[in-house]
N, C-alpha and C positions, 0 to 999 in steps of 0.2 A: 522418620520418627525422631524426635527431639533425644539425646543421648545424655546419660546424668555421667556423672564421673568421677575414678577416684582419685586423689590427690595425694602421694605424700608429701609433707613439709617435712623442710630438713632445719632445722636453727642452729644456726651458726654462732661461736663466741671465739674470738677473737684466732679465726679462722680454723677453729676444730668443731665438731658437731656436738653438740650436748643433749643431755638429756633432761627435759623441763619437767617438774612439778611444782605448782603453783604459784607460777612465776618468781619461783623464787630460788629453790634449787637446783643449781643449773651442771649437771653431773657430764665431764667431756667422756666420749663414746670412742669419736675418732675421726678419722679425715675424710673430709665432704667428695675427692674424688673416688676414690675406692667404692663408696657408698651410693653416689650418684651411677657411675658407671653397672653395679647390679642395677638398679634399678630400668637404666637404660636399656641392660639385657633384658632385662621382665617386660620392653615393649609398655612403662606406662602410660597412662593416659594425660598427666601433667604433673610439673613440680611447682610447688613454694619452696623456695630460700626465705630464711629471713635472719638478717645477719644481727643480734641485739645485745654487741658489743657496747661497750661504752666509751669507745673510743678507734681511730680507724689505725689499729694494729695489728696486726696477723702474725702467729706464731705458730708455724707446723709442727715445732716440737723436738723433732730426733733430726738427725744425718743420719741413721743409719736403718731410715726405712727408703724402699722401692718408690714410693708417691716424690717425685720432686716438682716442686713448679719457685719461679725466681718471683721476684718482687713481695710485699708487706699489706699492702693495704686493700680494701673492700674490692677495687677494682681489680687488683692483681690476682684476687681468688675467684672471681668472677668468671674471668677468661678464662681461669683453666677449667672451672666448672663446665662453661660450655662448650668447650672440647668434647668432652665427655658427656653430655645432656642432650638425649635425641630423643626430646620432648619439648612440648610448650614450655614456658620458663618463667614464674614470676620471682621478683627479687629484690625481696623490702629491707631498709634498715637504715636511719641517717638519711633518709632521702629528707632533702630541706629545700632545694633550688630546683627549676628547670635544668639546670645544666646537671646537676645531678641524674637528675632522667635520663638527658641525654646522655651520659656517660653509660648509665647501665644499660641502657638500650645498645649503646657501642658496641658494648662488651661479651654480649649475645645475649641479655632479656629478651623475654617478648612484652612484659610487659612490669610492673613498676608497683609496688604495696605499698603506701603510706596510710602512716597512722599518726604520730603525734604532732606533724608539719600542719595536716588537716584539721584539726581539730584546735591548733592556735591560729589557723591562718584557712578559715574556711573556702576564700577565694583562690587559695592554691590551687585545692581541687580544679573550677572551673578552668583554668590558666591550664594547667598542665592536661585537662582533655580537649582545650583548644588549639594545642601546642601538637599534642599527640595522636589524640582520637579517644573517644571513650572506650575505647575496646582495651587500650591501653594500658587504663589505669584504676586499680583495684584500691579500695577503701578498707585498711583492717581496723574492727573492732575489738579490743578488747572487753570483756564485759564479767563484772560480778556479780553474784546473787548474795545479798545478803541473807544476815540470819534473819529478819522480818522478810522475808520474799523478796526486798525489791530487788530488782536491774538496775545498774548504774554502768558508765562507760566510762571507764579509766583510762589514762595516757600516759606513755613515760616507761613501758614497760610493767603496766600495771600500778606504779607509783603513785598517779595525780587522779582525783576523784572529779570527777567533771561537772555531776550534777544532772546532765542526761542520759534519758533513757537509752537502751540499744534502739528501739523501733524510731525515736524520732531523729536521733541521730541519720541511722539508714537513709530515713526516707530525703533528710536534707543533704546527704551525699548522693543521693540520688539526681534530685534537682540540678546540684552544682556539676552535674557529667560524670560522677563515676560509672565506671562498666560494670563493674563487677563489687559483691562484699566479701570480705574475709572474715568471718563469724567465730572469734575466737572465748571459751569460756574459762576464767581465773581456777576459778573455786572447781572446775573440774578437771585443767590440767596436770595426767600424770597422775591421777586417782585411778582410772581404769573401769570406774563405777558405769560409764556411759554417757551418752550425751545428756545435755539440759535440752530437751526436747521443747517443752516451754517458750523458752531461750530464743529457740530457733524458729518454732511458730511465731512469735512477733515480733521478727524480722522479716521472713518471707512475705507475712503476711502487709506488712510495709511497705513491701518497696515491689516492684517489675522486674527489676535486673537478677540476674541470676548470685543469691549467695551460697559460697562456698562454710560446711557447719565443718567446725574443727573444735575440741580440747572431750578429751573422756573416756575415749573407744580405748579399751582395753580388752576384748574377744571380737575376734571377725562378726560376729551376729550382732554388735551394736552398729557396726556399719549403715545398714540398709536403714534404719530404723528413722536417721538423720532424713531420709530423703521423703520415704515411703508415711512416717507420722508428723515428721519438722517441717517438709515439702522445700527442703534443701536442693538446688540442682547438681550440687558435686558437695562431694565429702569428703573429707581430711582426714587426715592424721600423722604422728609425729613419732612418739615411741613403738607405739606396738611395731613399725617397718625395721625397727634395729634388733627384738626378743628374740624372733624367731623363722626359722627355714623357710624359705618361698611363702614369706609372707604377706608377698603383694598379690603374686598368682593365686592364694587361699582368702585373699581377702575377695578379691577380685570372684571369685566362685559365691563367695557369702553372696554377694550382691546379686549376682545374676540366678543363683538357686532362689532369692528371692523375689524374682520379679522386675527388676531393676535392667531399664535398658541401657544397656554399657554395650562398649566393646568385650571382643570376645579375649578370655585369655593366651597370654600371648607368651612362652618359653623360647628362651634364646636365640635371641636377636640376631638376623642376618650384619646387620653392621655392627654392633656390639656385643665382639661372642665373651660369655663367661671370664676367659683368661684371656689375661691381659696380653697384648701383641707390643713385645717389644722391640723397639729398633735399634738395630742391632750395633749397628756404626755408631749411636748417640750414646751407647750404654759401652760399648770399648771405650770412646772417647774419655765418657766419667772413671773407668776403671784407669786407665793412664796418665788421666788428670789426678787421682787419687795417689797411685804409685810414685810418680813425678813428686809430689807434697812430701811422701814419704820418703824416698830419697832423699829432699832435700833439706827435711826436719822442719820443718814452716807449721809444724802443727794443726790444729783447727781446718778442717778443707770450707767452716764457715766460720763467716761472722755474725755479731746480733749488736742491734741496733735497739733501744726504749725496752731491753728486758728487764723483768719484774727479778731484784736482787732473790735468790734462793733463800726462804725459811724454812721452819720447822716444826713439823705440828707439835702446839703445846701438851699433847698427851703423849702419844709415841715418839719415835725418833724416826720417822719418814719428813724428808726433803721436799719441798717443793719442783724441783726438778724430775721429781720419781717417772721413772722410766714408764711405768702404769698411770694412766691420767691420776691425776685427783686435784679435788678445790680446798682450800682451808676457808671456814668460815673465818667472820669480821674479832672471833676469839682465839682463832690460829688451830680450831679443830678439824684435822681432815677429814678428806669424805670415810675413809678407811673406817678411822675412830665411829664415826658416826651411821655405819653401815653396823660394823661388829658391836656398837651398842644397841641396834635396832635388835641384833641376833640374838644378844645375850638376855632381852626382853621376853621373848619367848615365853611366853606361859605354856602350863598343862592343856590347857583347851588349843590356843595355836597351834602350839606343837601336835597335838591328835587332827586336828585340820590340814594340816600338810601333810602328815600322815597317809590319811585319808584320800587326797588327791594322790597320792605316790600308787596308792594301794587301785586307784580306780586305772590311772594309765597303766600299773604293771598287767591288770587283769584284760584288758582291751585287748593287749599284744599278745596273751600268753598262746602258744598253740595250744589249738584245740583237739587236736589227734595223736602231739607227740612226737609229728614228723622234721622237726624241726627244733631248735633251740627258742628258748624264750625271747632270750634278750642277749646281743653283747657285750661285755665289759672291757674295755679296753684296759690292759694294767701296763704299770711295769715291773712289777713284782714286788715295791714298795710299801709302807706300813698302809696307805692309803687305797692298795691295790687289795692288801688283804682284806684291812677293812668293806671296803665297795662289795668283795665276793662273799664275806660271812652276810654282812647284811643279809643281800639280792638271795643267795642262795638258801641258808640254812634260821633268816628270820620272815624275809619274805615266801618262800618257798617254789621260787625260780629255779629252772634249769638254762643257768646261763653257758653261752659258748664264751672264753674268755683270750683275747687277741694282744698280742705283743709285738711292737718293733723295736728290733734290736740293733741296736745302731753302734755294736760295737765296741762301747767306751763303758761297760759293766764293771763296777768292783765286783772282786771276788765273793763279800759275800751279798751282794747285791745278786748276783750271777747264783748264787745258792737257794737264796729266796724266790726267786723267779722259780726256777725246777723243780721245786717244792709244791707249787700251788697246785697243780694238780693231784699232788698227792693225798694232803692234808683235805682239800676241800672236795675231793674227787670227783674233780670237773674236764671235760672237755679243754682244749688251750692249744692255740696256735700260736706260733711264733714266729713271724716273719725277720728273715736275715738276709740283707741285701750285698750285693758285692763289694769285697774291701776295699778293693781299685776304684768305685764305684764314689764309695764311702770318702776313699782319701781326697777325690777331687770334687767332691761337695763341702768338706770341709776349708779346703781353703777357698774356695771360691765364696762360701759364707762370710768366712772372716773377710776375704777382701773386699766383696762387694759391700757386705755390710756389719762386719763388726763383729761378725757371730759365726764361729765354727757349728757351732751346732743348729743351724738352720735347718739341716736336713732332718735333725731328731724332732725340731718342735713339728713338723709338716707332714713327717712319717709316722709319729704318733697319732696324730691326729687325724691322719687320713684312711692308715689300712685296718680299723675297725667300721668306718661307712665303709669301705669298698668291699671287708666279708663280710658284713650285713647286708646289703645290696645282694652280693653274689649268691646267698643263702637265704635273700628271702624274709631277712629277721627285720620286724617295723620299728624297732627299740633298743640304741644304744648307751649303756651307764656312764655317764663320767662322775667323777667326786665333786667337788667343789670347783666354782668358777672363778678362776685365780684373781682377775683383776676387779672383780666386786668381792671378793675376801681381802685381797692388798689395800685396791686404792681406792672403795667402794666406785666401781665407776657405775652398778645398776644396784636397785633399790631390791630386797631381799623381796617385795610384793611384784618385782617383775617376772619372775620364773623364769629367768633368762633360758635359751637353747641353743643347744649348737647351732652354728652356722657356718654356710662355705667364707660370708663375709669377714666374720669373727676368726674362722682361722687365717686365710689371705693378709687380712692388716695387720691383726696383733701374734699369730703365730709365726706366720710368713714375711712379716713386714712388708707386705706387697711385691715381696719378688714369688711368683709363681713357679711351678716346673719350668715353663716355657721359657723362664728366661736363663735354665742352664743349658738348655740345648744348644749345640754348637760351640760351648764353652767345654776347653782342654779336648776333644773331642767325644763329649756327649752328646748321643742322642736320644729321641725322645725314648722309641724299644728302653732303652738302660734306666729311663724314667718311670717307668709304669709304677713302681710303690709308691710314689708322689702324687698320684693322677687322682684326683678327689671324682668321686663319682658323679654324672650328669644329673641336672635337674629333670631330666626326663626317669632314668633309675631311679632317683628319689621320688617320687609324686607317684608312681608305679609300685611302689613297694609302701609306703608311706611314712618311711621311714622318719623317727625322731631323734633328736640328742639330748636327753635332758641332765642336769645335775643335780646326783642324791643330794648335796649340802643343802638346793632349796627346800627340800622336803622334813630332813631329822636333823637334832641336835647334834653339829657337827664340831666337834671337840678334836684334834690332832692331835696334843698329846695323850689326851685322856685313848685314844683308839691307837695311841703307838702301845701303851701297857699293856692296854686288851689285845693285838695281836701276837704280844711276846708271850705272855701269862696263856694263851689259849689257843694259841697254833706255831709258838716255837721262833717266832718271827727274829729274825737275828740282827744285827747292830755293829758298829765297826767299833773294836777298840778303845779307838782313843777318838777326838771331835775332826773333825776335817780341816785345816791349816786356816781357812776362811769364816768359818762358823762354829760358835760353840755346840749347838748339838751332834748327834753319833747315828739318829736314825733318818735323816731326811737325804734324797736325791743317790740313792745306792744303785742305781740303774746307771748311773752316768758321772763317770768321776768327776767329768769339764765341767756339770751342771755348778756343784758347789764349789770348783775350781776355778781355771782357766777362761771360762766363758763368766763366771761369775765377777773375774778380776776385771773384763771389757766391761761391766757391768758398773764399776767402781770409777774403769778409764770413763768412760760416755758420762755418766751422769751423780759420781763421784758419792755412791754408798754400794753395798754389794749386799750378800746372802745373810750377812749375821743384822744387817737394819731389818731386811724381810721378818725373818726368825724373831728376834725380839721384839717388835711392833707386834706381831701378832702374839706375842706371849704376857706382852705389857697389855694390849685389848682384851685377853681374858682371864687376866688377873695372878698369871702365872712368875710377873716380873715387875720391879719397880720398875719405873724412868731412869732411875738414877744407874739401877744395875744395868740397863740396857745401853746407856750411853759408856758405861765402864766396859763394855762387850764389844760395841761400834767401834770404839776408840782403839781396844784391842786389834780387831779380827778383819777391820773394812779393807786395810790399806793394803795386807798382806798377797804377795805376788806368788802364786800357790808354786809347789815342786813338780804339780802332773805337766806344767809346761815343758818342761824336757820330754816327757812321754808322745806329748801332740807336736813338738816339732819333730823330733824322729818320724814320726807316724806321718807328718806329709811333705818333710823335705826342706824347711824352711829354719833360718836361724834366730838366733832370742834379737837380732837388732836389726832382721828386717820384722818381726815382729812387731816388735816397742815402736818401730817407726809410722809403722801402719799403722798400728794401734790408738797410737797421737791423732791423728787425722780425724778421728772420732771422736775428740773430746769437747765436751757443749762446753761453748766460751760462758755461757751463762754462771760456771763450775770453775771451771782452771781459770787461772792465768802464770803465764812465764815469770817468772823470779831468777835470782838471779843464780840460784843450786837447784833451780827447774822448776815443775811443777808445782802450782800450790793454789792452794783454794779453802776459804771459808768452814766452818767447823762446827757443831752444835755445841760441843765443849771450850768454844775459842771466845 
């Protein structure tokens, strides 16, 4: 029996993965290996790459994530990609030449996506399925609907209006040897509305060769829809595989619940397991090549080549550099800026619409007996923590279980607030406390590996709320806000983003997993289990979700610091933290607004007080001008709990400073000749 298929695309910009809407906003997610590799665990059924860069330069970003691969350009993210891709492969962008094909072919394609070469140079086509094979080489469309109905086929990234239809386009790529179509739609890219069904009927209807319908799907249920009414033979898509938890395997169900002969769903991959397998001699190597640097003061353990000089958004005072993806448009407004303005748009009816959606997922999960907790909340006893549980509990009318990992490093009255919340809200609450010996050799091993003592908090928060959910059976855990579409918008506030095991891996974990401290200082994995993120088999069994209150209600952070002080006693530090002018944020963790925050400042040369007033300039709590008076104050300042964290693992403030360096993005510093120094919003 003939097999349809589903397909994610991944699109690539200038070697991170972004997230498209209407061809035009092109929002980065994150690095194409990380990404690729779940999916490889998911067993899928094929990939599209399409890299639509504007030029062949690749920029991973940080040194001080886990993903490393050497070389810059299309070809050098290609290999590593299929390293990691154990799947069919297609791999479009810039292809212009035969030899271009053959390079990507080199490189581990299986097979080759052109669009704008075809379409100036319609005899490429023929030539490159003479050269190849028609099996080869796939034909991508882009296509608009106008506002009078018609189709028209644009090139260039959607830029050049061509004049022809999609149908007869098709069918002359068909003629000239393509194998396959890539059926891609402008006007529905990144809407979520569904496909152009239309669209897709005259195309199919066109041509013999099998096309592939892509741009729309935003719920698993548009899926099948492409195949079963478009008569599509494999369906696409792009964002919805980044939203949300085992969203291939869910998708993959939509199809086959409907009829659709696929393969069968396929959970973690005998050669591609979940966590990543590292080796071990290659990753000593890096750490001694690292130390070596350190020692010897040589600063930067990289260099950069054609980077894009660091600016500054014309609204807030975030960096182009920021540690959190983001794009400045062609007026210097970040994505941040223009996420927190979509938020602040909000009206009375949206606002009750999200509402609404909040109010129908809380009621799905609630137990129905009683034997059980509702939902979990993961806190850390902060203003956001409170907030989360008056919500869920005493507006929603939830019986939440609420879960804590304590990693140690609590101010005092951060440490009071915590204690507190079951009292005040008189709730259930666990608190997980891991061994201090345990503790002290993940934090330098953090810093060393990557820059970051506190690895083990961001991995340990985020992990031992799924693992008591799982253990207890609970289908629904709360988190507050999703920090890096509140920072740097990296997702559209209509995506409803959800936890994910991927989403914590790359941006909480930076890609280094549990598995890669085993064996390090003499850990093993036993000493690991509060790391150990629960399997996809435990999730999809329990059906567990992560979703974030901020998508749903007016999320206001100061306005909800007052409200938990004025209405449940919520307490505050004195005086503002050495780093940042406010007094109620990050009291779970003194390195958060300290020490880890200073790395923060070393790596990518702004820290907690640019976070803090961007977000208070986007909601109208702060001028520019006062914010840049606060950055200038608070960024540079090298906090006193440093003494605290070297005692605490054995290490002195100049083998510190010296490590430290090694992480600093050349894109930021350079050497002068009283040291460091680097460029300035105020300079």
């Amino acid at each position: 029996m003939y097999q349809h298929r589903l397909i994610p695309c991944i699109l690539l910009k200038n070697g991170l993965i972004v997230r498209s809407q209407g061809f035009k906003t092109h929002q980065i997610i994150g690095n194409p290996v990380s990404t690729i590799s779940r999916l490889s665990n998911w067993n899928v059924d094929e990939l599209v790459v399409l890299d639509i860069s504007s030029d062949d330069f690749h920029d991973r970003g940080r040194e001080d994530h886990g993903v490393r691969y050497d070389g810059s350009t299309t070809i050098d993210i290609l290999r590593h990609i299929a390293e990691v891709c154990f799947m069919p492969l297609a791999f479009g962008g810039r292809i212009r030449t035969i030899e271009d094909i053959r390079d990507r072919l080199a490189a581990g394609a299986d097979k080759c996506v052109i669009n704008s070469e075809a379409l100036e140079r319609p005899a490429f086509i023929e030539e490159a399925a003479r050269q190849f094979g028609t099996q080869c080489i796939v034909v991508s469309i882009d296509a608009l609907r106008h506002d009078d109905g018609r189709l028209e086929v644009f090139s260039h990234g959607g830029e050049r209006a061509t004049g022809m239809t999609p149908a007869d386009w098709a069918r002359q790529a068909e003629e000239l040897g393509a194998g396959e179509i890539f059926l891609n739609s402008i006007d529905r890219d990144g809407t979520g509305k569904g496909y152009d069904l239309d669209l897709i009927r005259s195309v199919t209807e066109a041509v013999s060769i099998p096309v592939i319908a892509c741009g729309g799907a935003g719920a698993y249920e548009h899926l099948p829809a492409a195949v079963i009414e478009g008569g599509a033979a494999a369906v696409s898509a792009a964002n919805i595989f980044h939203f949300f938890e085992l969203s291939y395997p869910y998708a993959k169900k939509a199809c086959l619940n409907a009829g659709l002969a696929m393969r069968g769903i396929g959970l973690d991959s005998t050669y591609f397991p979940r966590e990543p397998v590292y080796d071990h001699a290659i990753e000593d190597r890096a750490i001694e090549k690292r130390l070596a640097q350190a020692k010897a003061g040589t600063g930067p353990a990289r260099t950069m080549e054609n980077a894009a000089k660091v600016t500054w958004c014309s609204r807030c005072v975030y960096p182009s550099s920021s540690a959190s993806y983001l794009e400045m448009t062609d007026d210097g407004v970040c994505t941040g800026c223009q996420t927190g303005a979509d938020r602040k748009g909000f009206d009375e009816a949206e606002l009750a619409r999200r509402q609404g959606l909040l109010k129908t997922i809380l009621e799905s999960t609630r137990s129905a007996d009683g034997s059980r907790h509702d939902c979990v909340i993961g806190v850390s006893g902060g203003k956001d923590s409170y907030f989360q549980t008056h919500y869920i509990k005493n507006v929603m009318g939830l019986n939440p279980l609420l879960v804590t990992y304590y990693g140690n490093n609590f101010t005092d009255v951060g440490h009071r607030n915590l204690y507190r919340m079951k009292e005040v809200f008189d709730v259930d609450h666990i608190i997980v406390q891991p061994g201090v010996d345990t503790l002290k050799k993940l934090n330098r091993l953090g810093f060393i590996a990557m820059g970051d003592m506190n690895w083990h908090n961001h991995v340990g928060l985020t992990t031992n709320p799924m693992r008591v959910a799982v253990q207890n059976k609970i289908p629904l855990v709360i988190w507050g806000e999703h920090g890096e579409t509140d920072i740097s918008g990296q997702f559209s506030m209509n995506d409803f983003l959800e936890f994910t095991y991927r989403n914590r891996l790359e941006h909480e974990a930076r890609s280094f997993e549990w598995t890669y401290m085993v064996g390090r200082e003499g850990l093993r994995k036993q000493d690991l289990v509060l790391w150990q993120y629960p399997s996809d088999q435990e999730i999809i069994d329990v059906g567990l979700r992560g979703i974030y209150l901020g998508n749903y209600i007016a999320w206001q952070s100061n306005e909800h610091l007052k409200f938990v002080i004025e209405n449940y006693g919520f307490e505050v530090n004195d005086e503002p933290f050495e780093r940042t002018y406010r007094t109620g944020s990050n009291l779970d963790d003194m390195h958060e607004n300290g020490m880890h925050d200073y790395l923060k400042f070393i790596k990518f040369g702004y820290g907690r007080c640019t976070d803090h007033a961007s977000k208070d300039i986007r909601s109208g709590d702060m001028t520019r001008d006062k914010g840049i008076e606060l950055v200038r104050k608070h960024d540079h300042i090298k906090s006193r709990d440093l003494v605290r964290w070297l005692e605490y693992v054995g290490m002195t403030e100049d083998e510190f400073d010296r490590i430290a360096d090694t992480f600093r993005d050349p894109r930021v510093w350079r050497r002068g000749d009283d040291g460091w120094i680097k460029d300035n919003l105020w300079d």
